[in-house]
KEKE-3310 file (N, C-alpha, C; in steps of 0.2 Angstrom, whole numbers, plus 5000, padded with zeros to 4 digits):
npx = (5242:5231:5228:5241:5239:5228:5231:5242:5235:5226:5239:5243:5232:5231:5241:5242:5229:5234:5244:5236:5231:5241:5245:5232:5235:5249:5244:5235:5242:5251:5241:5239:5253:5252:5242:5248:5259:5254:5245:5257:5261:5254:5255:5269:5267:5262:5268:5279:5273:5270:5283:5287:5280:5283:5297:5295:5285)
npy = (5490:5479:5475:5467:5460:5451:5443:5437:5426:5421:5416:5407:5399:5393:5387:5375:5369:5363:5359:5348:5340:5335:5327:5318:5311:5305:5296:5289:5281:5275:5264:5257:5253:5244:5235:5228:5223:5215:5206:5200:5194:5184:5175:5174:5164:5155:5147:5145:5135:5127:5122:5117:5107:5098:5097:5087:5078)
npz = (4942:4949:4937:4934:4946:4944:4936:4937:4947:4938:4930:4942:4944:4933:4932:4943:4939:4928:4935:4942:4933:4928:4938:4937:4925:4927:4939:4932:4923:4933:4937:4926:4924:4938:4933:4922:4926:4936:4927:4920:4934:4938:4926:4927:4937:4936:4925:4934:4942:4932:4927:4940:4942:4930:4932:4946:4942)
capx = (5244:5226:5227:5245:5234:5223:5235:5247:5231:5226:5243:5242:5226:5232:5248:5236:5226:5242:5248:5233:5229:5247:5244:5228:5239:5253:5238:5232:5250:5253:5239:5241:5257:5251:5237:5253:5262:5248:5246:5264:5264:5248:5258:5276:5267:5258:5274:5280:5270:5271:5289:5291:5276:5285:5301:5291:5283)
capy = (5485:5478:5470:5462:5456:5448:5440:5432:5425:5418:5411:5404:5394:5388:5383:5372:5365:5358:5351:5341:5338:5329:5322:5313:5306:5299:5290:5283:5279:5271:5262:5255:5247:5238:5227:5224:5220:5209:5201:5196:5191:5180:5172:5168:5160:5149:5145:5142:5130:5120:5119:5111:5101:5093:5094:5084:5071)
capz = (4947:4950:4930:4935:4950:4942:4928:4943:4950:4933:4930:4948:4943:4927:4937:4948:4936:4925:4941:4943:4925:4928:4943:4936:4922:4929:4944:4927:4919:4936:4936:4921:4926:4939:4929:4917:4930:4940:4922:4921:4939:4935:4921:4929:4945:4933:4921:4939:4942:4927:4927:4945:4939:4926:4937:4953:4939)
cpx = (5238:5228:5232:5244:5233:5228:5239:5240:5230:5231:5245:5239:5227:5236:5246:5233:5231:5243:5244:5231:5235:5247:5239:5230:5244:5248:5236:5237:5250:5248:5236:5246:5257:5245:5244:5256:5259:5251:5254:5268:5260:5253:5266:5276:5265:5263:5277:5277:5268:5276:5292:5285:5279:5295:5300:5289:5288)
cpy = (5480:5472:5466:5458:5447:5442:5435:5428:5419:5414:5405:5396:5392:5384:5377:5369:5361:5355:5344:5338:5331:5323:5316:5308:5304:5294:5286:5279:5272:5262:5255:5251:5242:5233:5226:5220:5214:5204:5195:5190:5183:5173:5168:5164:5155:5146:5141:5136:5125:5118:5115:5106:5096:5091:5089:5076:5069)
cpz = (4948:4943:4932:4940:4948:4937:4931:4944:4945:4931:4934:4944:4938:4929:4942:4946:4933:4928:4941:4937:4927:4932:4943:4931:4922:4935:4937:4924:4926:4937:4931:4919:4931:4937:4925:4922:4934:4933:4921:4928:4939:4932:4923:4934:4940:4927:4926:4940:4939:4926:4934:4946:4934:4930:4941:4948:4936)
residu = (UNK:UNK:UNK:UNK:UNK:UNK:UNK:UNK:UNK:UNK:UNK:UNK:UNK:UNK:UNK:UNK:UNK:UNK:UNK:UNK:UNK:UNK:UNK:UNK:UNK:UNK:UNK:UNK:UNK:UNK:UNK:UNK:UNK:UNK:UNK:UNK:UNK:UNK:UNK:UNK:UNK:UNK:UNK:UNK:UNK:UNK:UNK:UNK:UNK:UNK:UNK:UNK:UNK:UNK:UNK:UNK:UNK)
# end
């Protein structure tokens, strides 16, 4: 009884740890798509504004 204690317990805290191991790699997955995203956003303000520049001129 005591040994399958300990073993659920152990399973627990592996269970627990997995989670967060995950959790810290989709925070960095995520984080990762917003600089791409920024990047892209960067990029089509600045396409934008050379298209109703040469529109305007």
């Amino acid at each position: 009884m005591e040994k399958e204690y300990r073993q659920e317990k152990r399973d627990i805290r592996d269970l627990m740890q997995e989670n967060a191991d995950n959790r810290e790699s989709s925070r960095a997955s995520a984080r990762v798509a917003v600089e791409r995203n920024n990047r892209s956003l960067t990029s089509n303000r600045q396409t934008l504004r050379t298209l109703q520049g040469e529109l305007q001129g």
